[in-house]
C-alpha positions as CSV (number, residue, x, y, z in Angstrom):
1,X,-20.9,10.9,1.2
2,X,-18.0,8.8,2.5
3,X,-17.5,5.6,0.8
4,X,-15.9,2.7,2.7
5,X,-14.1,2.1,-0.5
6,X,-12.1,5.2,-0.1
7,X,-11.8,5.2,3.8
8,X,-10.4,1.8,3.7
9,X,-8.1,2.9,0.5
10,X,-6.5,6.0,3.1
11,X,-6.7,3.6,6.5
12,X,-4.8,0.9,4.2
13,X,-2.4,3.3,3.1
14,X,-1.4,4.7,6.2
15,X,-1.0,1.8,8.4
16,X,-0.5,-1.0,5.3
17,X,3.1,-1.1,5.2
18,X,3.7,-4.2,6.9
19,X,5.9,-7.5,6.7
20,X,3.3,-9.5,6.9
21,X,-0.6,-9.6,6.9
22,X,-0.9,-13.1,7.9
23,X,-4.4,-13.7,8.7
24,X,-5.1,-11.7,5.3
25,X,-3.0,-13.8,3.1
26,X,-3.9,-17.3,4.2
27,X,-7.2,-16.2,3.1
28,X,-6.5,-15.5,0.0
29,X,-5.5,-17.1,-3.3
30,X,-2.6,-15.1,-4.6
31,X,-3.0,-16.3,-7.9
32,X,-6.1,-13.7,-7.9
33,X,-3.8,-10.6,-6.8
34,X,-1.5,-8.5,-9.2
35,X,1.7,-10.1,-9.8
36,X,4.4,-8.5,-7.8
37,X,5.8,-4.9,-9.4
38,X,9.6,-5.1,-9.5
39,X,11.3,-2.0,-10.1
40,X,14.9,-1.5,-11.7
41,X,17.4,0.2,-10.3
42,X,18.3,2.4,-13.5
43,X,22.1,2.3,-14.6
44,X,22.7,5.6,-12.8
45,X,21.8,4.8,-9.7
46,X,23.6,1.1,-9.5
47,X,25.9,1.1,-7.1
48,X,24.1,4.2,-4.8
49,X,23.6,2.4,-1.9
50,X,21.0,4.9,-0.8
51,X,19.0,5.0,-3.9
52,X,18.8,1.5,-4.5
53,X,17.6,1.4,-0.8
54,X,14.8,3.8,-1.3
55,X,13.9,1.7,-4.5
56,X,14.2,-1.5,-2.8
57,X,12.1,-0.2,0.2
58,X,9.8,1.7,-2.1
59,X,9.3,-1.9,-4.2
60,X,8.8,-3.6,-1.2
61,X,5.9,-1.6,0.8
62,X,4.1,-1.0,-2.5
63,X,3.8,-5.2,-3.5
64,X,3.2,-5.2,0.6
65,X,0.1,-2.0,0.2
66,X,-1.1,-3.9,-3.3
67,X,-1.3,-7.2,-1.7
68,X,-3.1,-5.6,1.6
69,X,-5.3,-3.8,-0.3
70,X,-6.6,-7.1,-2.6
71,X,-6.4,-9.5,0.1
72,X,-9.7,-6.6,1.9
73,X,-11.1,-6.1,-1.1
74,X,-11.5,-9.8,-1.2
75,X,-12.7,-10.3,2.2
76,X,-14.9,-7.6,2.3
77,X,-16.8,-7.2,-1.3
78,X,-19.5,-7.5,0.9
79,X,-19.2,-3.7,2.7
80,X,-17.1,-1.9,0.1
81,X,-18.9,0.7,-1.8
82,X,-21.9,1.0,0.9
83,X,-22.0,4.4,2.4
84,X,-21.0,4.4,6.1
85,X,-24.6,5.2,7.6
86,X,-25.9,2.3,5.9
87,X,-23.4,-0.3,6.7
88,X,-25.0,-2.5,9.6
89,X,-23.7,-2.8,13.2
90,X,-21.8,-6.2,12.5
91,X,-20.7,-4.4,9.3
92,X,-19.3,-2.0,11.2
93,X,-17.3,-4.5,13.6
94,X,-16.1,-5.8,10.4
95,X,-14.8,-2.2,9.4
96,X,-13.2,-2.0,12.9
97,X,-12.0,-5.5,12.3
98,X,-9.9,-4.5,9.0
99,X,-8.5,-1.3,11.1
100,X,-6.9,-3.7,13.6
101,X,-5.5,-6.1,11.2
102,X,-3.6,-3.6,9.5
103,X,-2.4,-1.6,12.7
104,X,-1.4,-5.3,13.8
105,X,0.6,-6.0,11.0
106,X,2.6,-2.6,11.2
107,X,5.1,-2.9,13.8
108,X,7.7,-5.0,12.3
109,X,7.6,-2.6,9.0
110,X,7.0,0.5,10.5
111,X,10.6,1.1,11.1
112,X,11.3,1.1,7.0
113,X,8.3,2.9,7.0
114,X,9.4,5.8,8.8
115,X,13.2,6.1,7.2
116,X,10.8,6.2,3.8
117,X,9.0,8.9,5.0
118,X,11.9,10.9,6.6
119,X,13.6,10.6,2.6
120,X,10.3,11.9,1.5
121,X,10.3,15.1,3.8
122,X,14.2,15.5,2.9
123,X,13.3,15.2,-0.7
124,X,10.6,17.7,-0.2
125,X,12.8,20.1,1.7
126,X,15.6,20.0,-0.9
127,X,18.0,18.2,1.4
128,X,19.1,15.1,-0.8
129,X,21.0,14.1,-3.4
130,X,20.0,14.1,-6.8
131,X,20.4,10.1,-7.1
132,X,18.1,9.8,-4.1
133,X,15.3,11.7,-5.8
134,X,15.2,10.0,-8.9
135,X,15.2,6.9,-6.7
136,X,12.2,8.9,-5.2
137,X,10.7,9.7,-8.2
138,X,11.3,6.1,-9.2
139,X,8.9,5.0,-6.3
140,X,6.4,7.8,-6.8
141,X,6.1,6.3,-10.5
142,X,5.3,2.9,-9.4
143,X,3.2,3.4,-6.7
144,X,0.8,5.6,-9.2
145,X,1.6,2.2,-11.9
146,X,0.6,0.1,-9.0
147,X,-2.6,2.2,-8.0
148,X,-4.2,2.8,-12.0
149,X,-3.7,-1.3,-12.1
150,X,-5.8,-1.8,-8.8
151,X,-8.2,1.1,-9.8
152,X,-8.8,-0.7,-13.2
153,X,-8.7,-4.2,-11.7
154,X,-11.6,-3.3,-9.3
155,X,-13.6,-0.8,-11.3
156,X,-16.9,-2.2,-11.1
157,X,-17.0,-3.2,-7.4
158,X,-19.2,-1.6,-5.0
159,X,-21.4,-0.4,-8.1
């Protein structure tokens, strides 16, 4: 069975990528959240405007997903790990609630959002260099660093 966990892990992902969540974050103490994952531009790449771009973008909407991602874990401890047919009708209002926020707080990222992806698909179709893919792989590394830290971090909830 679904778990709201998961759906909100896929809905975050997808429509996460903001500036600024900021009903979400003056809510929340950001002394609780992981510090912010910096990643380096490697030697190589210095100087590739390009590739530090997709680093720098990369950096940018996984801190902006992580801090997303704690600030409804925070706010909703009291849903996640419930299967959807058991979550109550103001619990599911509050579901719809956290689907709104995030689509909210999209459209002044989405446009970085969107060159990112477009790097992705001419990664994946062979069409870039071979600085911008291990900028891309760079990314892909830390988002997965990112993800095993917030999997860790929040193990036990919803148990």
């Amino acid at each position: 069975m679904k778990k709201i966990l998961l759906v909100s892990i896929i809905a975050t992902f997808l429509f996460s990528c903001s500036s600024n969540n900021e009903e979400a974050s003056s809510n929340s103490n950001d002394s609780d959240k992981l510090p912010a994952l910096k990643i380096e531009v490697p030697s190589e790449l210095k100087g590739n405007k390009d590739a530090e771009e997709i680093i720098t973008t990369g950096e940018e909407m996984i801190n902006k997903f992580s801090n997303t991602l704690e600030d409804i874990i925070k706010d909703n401890k009291n849903i996640i790990g419930k299967k959807s047919d058991d979550l109550s009708f103001m619990e599911q209002i509050q579901v719809g609630k956290i689907a709104v926020q995030i689509a909210a707080s999209m459209a002044e990222f989405a446009p970085k959002f969107i060159n990112f992806q477009s790097k992705i698909e001419n990664f994946k179709k062979g069409d870039i260099s071979d600085e911008e893919a291990k900028a891309i792989d760079k990314v892909g590394e830390a988002f997965e660093q990112r993800m095993n830290e917030i999997n860790k971090k929040y193990e036990d909830l919803g148990k």
